[in-house]
C-alpha positions in Angstrom: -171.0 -30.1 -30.4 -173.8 -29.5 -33.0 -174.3 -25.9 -34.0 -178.3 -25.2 -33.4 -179.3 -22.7 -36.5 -178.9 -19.0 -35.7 -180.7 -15.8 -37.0 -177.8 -13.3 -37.0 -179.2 -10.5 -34.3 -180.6 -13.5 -32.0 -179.8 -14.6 -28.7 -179.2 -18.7 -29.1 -182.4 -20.2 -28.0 -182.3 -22.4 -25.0 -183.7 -25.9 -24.2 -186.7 -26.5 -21.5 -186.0 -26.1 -17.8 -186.1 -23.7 -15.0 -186.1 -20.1 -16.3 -183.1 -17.9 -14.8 -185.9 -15.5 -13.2 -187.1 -18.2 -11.1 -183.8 -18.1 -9.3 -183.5 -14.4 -8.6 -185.1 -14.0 -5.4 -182.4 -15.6 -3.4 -182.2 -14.6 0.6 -179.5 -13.1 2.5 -177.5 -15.6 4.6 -175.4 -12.9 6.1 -177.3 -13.3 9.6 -177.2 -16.4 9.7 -173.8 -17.1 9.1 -173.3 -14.7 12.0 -175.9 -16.1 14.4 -173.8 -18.6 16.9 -175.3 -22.3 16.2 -176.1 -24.5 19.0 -174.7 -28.3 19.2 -176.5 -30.9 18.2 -177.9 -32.8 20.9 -176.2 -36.2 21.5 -179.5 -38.1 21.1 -180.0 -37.0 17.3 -176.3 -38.4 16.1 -177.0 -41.8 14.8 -177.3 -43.3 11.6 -177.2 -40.9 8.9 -177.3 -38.0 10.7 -175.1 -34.8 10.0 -171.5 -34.6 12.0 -170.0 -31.6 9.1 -167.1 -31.4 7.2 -165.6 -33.1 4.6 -163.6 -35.0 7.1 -166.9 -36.8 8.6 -166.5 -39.4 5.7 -168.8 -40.6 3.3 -172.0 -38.8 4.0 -175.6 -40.2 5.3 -178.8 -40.6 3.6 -179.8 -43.7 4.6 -178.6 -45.2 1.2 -175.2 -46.6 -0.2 -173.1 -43.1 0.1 -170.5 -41.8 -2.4 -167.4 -41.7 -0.6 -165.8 -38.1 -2.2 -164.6 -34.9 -0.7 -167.2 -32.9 -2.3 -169.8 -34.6 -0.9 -170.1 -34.3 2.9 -172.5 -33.7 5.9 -173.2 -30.9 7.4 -175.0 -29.7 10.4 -175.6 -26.8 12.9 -172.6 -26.5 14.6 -170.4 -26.6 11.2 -172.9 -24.7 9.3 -170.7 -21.6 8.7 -168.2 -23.2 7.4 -169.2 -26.2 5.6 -171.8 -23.7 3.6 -171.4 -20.2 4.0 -167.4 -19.9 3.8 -167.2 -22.5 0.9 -170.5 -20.9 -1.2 -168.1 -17.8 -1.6 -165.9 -19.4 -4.2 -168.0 -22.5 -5.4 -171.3 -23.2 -5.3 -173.0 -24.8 -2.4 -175.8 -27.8 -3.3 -177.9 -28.6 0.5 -179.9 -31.9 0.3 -181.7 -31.9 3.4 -183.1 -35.8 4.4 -183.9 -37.7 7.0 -183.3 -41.9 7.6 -187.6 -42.4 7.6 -187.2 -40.7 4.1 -188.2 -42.7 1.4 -188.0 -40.7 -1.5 -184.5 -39.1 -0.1 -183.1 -42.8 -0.7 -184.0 -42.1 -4.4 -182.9 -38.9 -4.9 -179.8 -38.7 -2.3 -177.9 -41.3 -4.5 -178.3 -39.2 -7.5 -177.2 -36.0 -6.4 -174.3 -37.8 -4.5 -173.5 -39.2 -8.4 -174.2 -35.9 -10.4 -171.7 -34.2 -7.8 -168.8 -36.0 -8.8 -169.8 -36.3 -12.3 -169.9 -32.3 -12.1 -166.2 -32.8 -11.3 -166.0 -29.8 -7.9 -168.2 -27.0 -10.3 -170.5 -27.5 -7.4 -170.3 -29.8 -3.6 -173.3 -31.1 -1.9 -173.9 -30.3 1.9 -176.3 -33.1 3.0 -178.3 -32.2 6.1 -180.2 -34.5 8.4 -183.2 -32.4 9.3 -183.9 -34.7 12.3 -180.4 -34.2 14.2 -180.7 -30.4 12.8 -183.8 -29.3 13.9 -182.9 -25.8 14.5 -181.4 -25.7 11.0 -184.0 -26.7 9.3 -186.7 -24.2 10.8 -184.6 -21.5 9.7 -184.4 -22.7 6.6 -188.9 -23.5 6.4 -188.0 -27.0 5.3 -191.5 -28.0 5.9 -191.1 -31.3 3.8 -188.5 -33.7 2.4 -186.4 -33.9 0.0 -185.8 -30.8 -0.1 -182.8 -29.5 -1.9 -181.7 -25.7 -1.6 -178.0 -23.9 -2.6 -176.0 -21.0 -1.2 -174.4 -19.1 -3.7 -172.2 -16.4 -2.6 -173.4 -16.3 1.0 -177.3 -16.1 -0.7 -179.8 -19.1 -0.9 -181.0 -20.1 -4.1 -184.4 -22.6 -3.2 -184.0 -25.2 -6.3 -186.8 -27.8 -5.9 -188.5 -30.1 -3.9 -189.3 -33.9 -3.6 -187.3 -36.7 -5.6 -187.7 -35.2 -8.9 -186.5 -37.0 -12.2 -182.8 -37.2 -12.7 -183.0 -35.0 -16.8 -184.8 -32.0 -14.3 -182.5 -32.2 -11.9 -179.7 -31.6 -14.4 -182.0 -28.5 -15.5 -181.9 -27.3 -12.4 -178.1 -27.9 -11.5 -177.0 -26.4 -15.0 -179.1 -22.8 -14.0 -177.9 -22.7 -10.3 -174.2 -22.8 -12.2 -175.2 -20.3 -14.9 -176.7 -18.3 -12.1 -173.4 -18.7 -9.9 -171.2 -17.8 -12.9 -173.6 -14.1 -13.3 -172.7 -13.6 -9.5 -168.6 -14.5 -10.1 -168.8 -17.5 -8.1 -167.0 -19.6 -10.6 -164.4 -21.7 -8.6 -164.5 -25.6 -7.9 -163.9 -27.6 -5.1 -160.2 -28.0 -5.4 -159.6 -24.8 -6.9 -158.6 -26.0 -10.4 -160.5 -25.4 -13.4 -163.3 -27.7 -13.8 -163.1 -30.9 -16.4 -165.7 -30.1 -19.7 -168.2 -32.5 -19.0 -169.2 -34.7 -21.9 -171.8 -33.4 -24.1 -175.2 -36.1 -23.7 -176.0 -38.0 -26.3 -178.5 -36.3 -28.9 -181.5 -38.1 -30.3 -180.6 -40.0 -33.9 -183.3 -38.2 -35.6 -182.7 -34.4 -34.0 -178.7 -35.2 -35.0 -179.9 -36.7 -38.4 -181.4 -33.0 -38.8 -178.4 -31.1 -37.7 -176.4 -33.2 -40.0 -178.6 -32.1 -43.0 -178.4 -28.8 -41.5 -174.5 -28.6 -41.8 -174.0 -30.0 -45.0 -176.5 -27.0 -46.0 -179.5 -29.4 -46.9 -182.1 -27.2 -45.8 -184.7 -29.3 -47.7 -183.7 -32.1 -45.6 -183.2 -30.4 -42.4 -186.7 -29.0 -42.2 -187.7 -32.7 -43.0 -185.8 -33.8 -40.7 -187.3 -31.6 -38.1 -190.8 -32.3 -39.3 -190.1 -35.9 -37.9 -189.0 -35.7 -35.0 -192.2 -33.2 -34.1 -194.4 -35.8 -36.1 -192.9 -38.5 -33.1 -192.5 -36.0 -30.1 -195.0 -32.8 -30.8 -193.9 -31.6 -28.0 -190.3 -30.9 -29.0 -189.2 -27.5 -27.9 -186.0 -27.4 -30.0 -187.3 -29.4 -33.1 -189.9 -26.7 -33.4 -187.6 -23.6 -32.8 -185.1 -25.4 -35.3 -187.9 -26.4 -37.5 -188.9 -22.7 -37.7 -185.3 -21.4 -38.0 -184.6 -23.4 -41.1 -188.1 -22.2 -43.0 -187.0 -19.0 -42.6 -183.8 -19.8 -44.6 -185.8 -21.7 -47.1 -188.0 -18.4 -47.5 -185.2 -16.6 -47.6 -182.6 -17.9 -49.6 -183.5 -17.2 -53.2 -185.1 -14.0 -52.9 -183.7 -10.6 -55.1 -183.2 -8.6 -52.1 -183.3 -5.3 -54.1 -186.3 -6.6 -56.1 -187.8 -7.6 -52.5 -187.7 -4.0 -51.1 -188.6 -2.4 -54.0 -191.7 -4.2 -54.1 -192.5 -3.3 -50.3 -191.7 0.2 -50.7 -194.0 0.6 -53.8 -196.8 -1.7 -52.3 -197.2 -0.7 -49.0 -201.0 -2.6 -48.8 -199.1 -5.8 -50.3 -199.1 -8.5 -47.5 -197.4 -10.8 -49.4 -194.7 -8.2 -49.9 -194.3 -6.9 -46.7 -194.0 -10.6 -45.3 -190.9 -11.0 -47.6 -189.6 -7.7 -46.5 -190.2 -8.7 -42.8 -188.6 -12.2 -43.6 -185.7 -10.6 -45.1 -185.1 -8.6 -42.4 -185.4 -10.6 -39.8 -183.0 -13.1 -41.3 -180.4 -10.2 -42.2 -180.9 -9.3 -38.0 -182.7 -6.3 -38.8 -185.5 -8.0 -36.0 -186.7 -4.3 -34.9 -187.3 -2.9 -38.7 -188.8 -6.7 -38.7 -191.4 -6.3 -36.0 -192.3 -2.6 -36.7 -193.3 -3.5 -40.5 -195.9 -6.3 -39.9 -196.9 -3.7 -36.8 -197.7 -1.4 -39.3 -199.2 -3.1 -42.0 -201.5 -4.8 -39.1 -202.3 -1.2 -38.1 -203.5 -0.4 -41.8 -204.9 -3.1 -43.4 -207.9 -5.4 -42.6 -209.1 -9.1 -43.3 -207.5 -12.2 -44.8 -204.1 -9.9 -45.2 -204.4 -8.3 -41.6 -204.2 -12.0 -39.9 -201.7 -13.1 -42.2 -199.6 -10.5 -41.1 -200.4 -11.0 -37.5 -200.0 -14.8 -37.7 -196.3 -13.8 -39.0 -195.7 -11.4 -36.1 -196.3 -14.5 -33.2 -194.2 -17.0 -35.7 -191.3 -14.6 -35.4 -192.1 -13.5 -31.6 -192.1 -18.1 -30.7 -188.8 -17.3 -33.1 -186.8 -14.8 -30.7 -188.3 -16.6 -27.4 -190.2 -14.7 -24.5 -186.5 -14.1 -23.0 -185.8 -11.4 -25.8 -186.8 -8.3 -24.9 -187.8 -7.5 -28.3 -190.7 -10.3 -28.2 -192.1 -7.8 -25.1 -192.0 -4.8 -26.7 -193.2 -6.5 -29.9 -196.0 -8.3 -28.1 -197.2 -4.9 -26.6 -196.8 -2.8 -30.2 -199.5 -5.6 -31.9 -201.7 -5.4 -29.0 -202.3 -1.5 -29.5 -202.9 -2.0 -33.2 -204.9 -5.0 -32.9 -207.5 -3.4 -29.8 
């Protein structure tokens, strides 16, 4: 695996995708699991339609089902245990469908195949909300597909409709860093899970990281500037990109000469920049941030903005996650107004 570059003192940076906060508000499934569950009527079984446990065989969805023991239907009656029980030592994936559902015959099928590829770090629970009625209203599943998890007893809504298969991976990968924060970290069959092969990079972001570790920082930050040049929107190009010009400013700089200059030119932006650089790159982020704070605080014009402009590079630097880019943020906005 390819070491992204790191400022000593910084949190790694992660890639797009659902933010961990989004899955905090999870829901108490303790009455629930307590609340007897009626039969299903005879009239709903039929094709597709939940009969629980792993012993039901391959499970329903209308489309051309996995056959594994981590992927199974559920349904009222075996709710408890199919979900609840098992959520309490790995995690529990619910795809809830229905045989009229188009889009559940797209995304059914994937989920069935990232399931196994996952290798028992998480099982799928698929739910027929038509022979489940009663399920389904306590659950709000107003539309379909609609795919939820129980974690530890608690729900964890993940995301409607058939989304596309690199955001569902998003989404699986946070429910499992979210499981691992709550100690849910078993599997299916109890053993450690298989490492799970690392997807294949893009030639020109690995052509980057290559320059990067044979300490061509020239080249990296090239590097980096084409991939952004093809794909502007490239989160961890720009991040990167931004990492590595940070060595480059950094690397051949006196550091005595460099704090000597700030300390006897206080009004100096281009001397307090270095200093901030420097710091920031040694990991000193706070003394960082409360510098440029400062000399935004006393100074005006042309070297006020420059300063400020330096302040938001290094807050996009640490990511809105670091609690430093907060307090930061809320330091320049009492200078600034």
């Amino acid at each position: 695996m390819r070491q992204r570059p790191q400022i000593p003192g910084m949190a790694a940076g992660g890639g797009p995708g659902l933010p961990a906060s989004a899955l905090r508000g999870v829901v108490d499934l303790g009455a629930l699991a307590a609340k007897p569950q009626a039969a299903p009527a005879a009239t709903a079984q039929g094709p597709g339609a939940g009969t629980g446990g792993e012993g039901s065989g391959p499970a329903g969805g209308g489309t051309d089902a996995i056959a594994s023991p981590l992927v199974f239907d559920t349904s009222d009656a075996t709710f408890d245990t199919d979900v609840i029980e098992r959520s309490l030592t790995v995690p529990v994936v619910i795809d809830f469908w229905a045989e009229w559902c188009g889009p559940c015959k797209q995304l059914s099928p994937l989920l069935e195949r990232l399931t196994v590829e996952y290798g028992g770090r998480f099982v799928l629970a698929k739910l027929d909300v038509d022979a489940n009625p009663a399920l389904a209203q306590e659950f709000g599943i107003q539309s379909i597909p609609m795919v939820m998890a129980v974690v530890g007893g608690r729900l964890v809504p993940l995301f409607p409709g058939a989304v596309p298969e690199a955001q569902v991976r998003r989404y699986l990968e946070e429910l499992l860093r979210l499981a691992a924060e709550n100690g849910v970290t078993g599997t299916a069959d109890g053993q450690a899970p298989e490492e799970l092969p690392e997807p294949p990079m893009d030639p020109a972001l690995a052509a980057a990281y290559t320059a990067l570790e044979e300490n061509d920082l020239d080249g990296a930050a090239q590097a980096f500037r084409n991939v952004l040049n093809a794909n502007p929107g490239d989160t961890e190009a720009k991040l990167a990109l931004a990492q590595v010009e940070l060595m480059l400013n950094t690397r051949d700089l006196d550091v005595d000469q460099v704090r000597a200059d700030a300390e006897a030119k206080p009004d100096d932006a281009a001397a307090q920049i270095a200093a901030a650089e420097l710091d920031l790159s040694t990991g000193r982020v706070d003394e960082a941030i409360d510098r440029l704070v400062g000399f935004v605080a006393r100074s005006a014009g042309a070297d006020r903005d420059a300063a400020r402009v330096k302040l938001l590079d290094f807050f996009e630097l640490l990511g809105p996650e670091d609690p430093r880019t907060a307090t930061g943020r809320q330091k320049l906005t009492r200078v600034l107004f």
